[in-house]
N, C-alpha and C positions, 0 to 999 in steps of 0.2 A: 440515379435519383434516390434510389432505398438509400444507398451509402450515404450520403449526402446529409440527407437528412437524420439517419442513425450519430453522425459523426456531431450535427449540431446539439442533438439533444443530449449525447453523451458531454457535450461541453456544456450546455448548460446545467446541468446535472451535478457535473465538476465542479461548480463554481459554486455549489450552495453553501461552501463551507469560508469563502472569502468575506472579506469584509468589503462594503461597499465600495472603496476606496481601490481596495486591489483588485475587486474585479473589473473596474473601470480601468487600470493598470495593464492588466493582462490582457484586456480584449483591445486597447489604445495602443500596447507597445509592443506585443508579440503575442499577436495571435496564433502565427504560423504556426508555431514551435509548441505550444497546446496543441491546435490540429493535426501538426506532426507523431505526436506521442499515441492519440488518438489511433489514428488514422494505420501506426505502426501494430498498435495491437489488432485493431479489426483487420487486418490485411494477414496477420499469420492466423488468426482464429479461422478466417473464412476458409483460407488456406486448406487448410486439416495440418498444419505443423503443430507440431510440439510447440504450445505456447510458454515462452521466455520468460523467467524470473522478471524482469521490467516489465512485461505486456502485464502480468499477472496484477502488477505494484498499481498500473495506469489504472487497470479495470477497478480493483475492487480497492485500493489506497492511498491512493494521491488525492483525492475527492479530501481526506481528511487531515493528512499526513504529508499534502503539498508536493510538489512536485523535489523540491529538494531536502524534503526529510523535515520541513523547518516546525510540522505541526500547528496547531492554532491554540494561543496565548488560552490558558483556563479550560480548555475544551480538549483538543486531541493532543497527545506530546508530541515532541520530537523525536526524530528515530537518529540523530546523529549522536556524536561521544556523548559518551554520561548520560548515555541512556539506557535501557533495559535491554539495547539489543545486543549486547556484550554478554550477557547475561547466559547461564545454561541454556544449550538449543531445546533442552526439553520443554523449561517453564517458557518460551514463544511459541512451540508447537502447542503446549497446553492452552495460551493464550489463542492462536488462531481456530483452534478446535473447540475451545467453550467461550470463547468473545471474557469480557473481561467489565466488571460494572463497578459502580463505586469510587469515590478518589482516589488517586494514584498521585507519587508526589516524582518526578521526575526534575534533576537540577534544581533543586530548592523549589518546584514552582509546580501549585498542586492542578490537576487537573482531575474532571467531575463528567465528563459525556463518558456514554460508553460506547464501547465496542461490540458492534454485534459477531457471533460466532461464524466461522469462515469454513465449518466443518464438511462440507459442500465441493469445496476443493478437492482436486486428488492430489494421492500421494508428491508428487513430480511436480502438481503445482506450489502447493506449500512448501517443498524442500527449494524450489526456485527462487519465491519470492522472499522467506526468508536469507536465502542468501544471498537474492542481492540488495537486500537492506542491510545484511552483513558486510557486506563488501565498498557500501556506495554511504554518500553523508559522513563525509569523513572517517569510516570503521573499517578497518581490517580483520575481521573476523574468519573462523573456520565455517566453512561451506555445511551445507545442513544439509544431508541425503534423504531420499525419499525412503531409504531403509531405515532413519531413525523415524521418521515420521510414521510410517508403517507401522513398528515396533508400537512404539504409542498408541497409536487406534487400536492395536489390537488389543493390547491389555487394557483399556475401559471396557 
């Protein structure tokens, strides 16, 4: 019953970043596959595993950044090519450790909400979720260690 309910609110939650249209979308055409993703993260958290680069993405970035990276139009970017996630792994670990405010202009097209700071995270989660945003939404990137992450906290 707990789960249950943790699983709904986490979806609705999820959905505050949709537009009216698509959340009508998402809960009409596939719901499952929301619940799914959900349901994959709460089920290794409760676990005690090592929480997955993906669970990471569901919890705290898909709310903003979509389920496939596609971001919302003026608000959050895209995390797929011709994005910043090509980018040095340092300025993303700087970015998830001090959140990020102000417009950003990503593929010609500025974007203005911010990002709150994900510093809260450990080492292994951060070096996870970065790389599988490195790796997924079209990008092939190099994987991002929790030793480079580390390095970086430690020197602020």
């Amino acid at each position: 019953m707990k789960i249950s309910f943790l699983i709904l609110v986490s979806g609705l939650v999820n959905l505050s970043c949709y537009t009216t249209s698509d959340k009508m979308n998402l809960l009409l055409n596939n719901p499952e596959r929301f619940n799914e993703e959900i349901k994959e993260h709460q089920s290794d958290e409760q676990s005690g595993k090592q929480i997955s680069g993906k669970a990471v993405y569901v919890k705290y970035c898909l709310t903003c950044h979509q389920s496939n990276g596609s971001g919302v139009p003026g608000m959050h970017p895209p995390l797929g090519m011709g994005s910043w996630v090509g980018k040095d792994p340092k300025d993303l670990i700087n970015i998830l450790m001090e959140g990020l405010s102000g417009k950003i202009e990503v593929n010609d097209e500025v974007y203005k909400d911010n990002m709150p700071s994900q510093s809260k995270l450990t080492d292994e989660e951060m070096a996870g979720v970065l790389t599988y945003i490195r790796s997924n939404f079209g990008n092939n990137f190099k994987p991002v260690t929790p030793e480079m992450v580390r390095n970086l906290r430690s020197n602020k």
